[in-house]
C-alpha positions as CSV (number, residue, x, y, z in Angstrom):
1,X,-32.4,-32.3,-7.9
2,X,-35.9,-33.8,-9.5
3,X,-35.8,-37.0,-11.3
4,X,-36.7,-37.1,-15.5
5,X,-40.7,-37.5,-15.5
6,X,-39.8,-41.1,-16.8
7,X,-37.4,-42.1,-14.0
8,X,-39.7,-41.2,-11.7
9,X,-42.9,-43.3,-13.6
10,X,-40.0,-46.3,-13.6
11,X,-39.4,-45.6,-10.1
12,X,-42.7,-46.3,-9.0
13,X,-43.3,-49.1,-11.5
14,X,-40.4,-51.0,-9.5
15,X,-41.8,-50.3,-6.2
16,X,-45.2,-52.4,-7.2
17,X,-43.0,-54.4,-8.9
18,X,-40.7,-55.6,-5.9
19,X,-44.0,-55.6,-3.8
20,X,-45.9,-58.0,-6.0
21,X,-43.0,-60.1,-6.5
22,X,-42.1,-60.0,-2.3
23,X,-38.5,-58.7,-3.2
24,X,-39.1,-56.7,0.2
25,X,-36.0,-56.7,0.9
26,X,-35.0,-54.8,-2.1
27,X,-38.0,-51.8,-1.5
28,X,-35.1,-49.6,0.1
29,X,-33.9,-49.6,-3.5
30,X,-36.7,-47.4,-4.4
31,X,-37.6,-45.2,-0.8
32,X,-35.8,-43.0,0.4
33,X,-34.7,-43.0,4.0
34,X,-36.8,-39.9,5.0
35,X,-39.9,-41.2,3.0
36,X,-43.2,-39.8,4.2
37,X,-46.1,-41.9,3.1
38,X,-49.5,-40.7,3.7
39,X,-52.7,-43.5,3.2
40,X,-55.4,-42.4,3.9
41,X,-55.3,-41.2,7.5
42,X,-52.1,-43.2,8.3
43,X,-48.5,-41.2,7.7
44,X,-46.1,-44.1,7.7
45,X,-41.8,-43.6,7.4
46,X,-40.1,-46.1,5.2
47,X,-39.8,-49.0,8.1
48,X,-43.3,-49.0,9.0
49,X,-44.3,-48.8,5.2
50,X,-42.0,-52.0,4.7
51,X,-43.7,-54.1,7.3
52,X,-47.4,-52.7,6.4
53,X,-46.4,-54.1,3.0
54,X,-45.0,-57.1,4.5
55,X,-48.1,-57.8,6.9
56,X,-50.4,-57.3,3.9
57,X,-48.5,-60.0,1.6
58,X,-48.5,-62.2,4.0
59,X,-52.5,-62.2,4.2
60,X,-52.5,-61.7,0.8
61,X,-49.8,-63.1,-1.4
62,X,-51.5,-63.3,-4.6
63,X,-51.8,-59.6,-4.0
64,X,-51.0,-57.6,-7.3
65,X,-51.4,-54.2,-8.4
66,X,-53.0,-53.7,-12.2
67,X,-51.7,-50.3,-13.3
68,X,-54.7,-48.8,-15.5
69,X,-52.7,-45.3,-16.1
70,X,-49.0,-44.2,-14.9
71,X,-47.6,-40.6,-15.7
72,X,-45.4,-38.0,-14.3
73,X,-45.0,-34.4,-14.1
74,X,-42.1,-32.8,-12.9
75,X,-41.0,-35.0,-9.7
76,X,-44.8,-36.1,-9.1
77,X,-45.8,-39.1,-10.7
78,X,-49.9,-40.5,-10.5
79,X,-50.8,-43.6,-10.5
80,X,-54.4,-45.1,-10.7
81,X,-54.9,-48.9,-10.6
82,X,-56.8,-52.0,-9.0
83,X,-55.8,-53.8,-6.6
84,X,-56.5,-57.9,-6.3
85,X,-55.6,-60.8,-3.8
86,X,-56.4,-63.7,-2.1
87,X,-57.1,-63.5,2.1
88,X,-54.8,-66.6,2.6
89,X,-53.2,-65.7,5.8
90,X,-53.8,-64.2,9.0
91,X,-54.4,-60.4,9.0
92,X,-54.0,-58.3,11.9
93,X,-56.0,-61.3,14.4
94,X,-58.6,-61.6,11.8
95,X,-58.3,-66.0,10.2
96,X,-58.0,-66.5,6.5
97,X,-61.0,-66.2,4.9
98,X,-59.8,-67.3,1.2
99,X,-62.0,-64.4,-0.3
100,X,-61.1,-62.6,-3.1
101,X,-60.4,-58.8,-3.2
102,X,-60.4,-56.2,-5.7
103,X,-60.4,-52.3,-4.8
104,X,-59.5,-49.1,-6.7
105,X,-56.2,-47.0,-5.7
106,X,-54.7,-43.5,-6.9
107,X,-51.8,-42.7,-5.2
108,X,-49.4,-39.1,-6.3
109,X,-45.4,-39.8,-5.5
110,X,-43.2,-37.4,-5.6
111,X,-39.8,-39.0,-6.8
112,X,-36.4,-37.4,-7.3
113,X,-32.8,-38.7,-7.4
114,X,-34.4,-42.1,-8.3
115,X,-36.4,-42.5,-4.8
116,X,-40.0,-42.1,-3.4
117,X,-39.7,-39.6,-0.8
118,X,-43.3,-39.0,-0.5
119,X,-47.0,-40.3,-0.9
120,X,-50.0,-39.5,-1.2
121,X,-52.3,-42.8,-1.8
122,X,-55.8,-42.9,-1.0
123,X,-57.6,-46.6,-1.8
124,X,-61.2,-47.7,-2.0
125,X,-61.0,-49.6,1.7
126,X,-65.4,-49.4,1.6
127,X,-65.4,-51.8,-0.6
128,X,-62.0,-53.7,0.6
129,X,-63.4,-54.4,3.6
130,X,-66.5,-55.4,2.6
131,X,-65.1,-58.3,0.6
132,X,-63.0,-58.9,3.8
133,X,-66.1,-59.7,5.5
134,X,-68.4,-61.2,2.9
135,X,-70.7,-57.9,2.8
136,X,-70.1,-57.6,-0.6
137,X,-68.7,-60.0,-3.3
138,X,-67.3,-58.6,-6.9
């Protein structure tokens, strides 16, 4: 059974919402338990999306997503936005650097019965990691 095209935009609206507000414990609100996540190379399951998320909030936890455009078809629902944060905390062995951060995303979800079950979200990490490491400033 596929969500409504505007459960499935709410859907994913909560997920960055309980993300950018660290409600992580709530994010199995909004993935389902067989959730495939693809970023990028990386195909995570709903536990090792939950403490990616966690890992990166804690380096980051100013980190916020700015939705630019949000719409659904059927159970897919696209999502285009930029990303901004602070490096305040230690990420994977790498020492806070304090800079600032701010990448493109577009990510596709497929939603239905009011969960993501899957993901397709590809990020601009060129120019993430570039801030990262003072290569590049915006």
């Amino acid at each position: 059974m596929s969500s409504e095209s505007g459960d499935g935009v709410e859907v994913v609206q909560r997920f960055f919402e309980l993300m950018d507000s660290h409600q992580f414990d709530e994010l199995d609100s909004v993935l389902a338990e067989e959730l495939v996540f693809r970023m990028g190379p990386n195909t995570l399951d709903r536990s090792s999306l939950v403490e990616m998320i966690k890992v990166a909030y804690k380096a980051f936890p100013d980190f916020t997503h700015h939705v630019h455009e949000i719409f659904a078809k059927g159970d897919r629902v696209v999502a285009r936005g930029t990303n901004t944060g602070t490096h305040l905390g230690d990420l994977n062995g790498m020492a806070p650097t304090g800079r600032s951060i701010q990448f493109d995303q577009i990510a596709i979800y497929r939603v239905t019965d009011g969960r993501l079950r899957e993901a397709w979200e590809q990020s601009d990490v060129a120019t993430f990691n570039a801030q990262l490491t003072g290569e590049r400033e915006t």
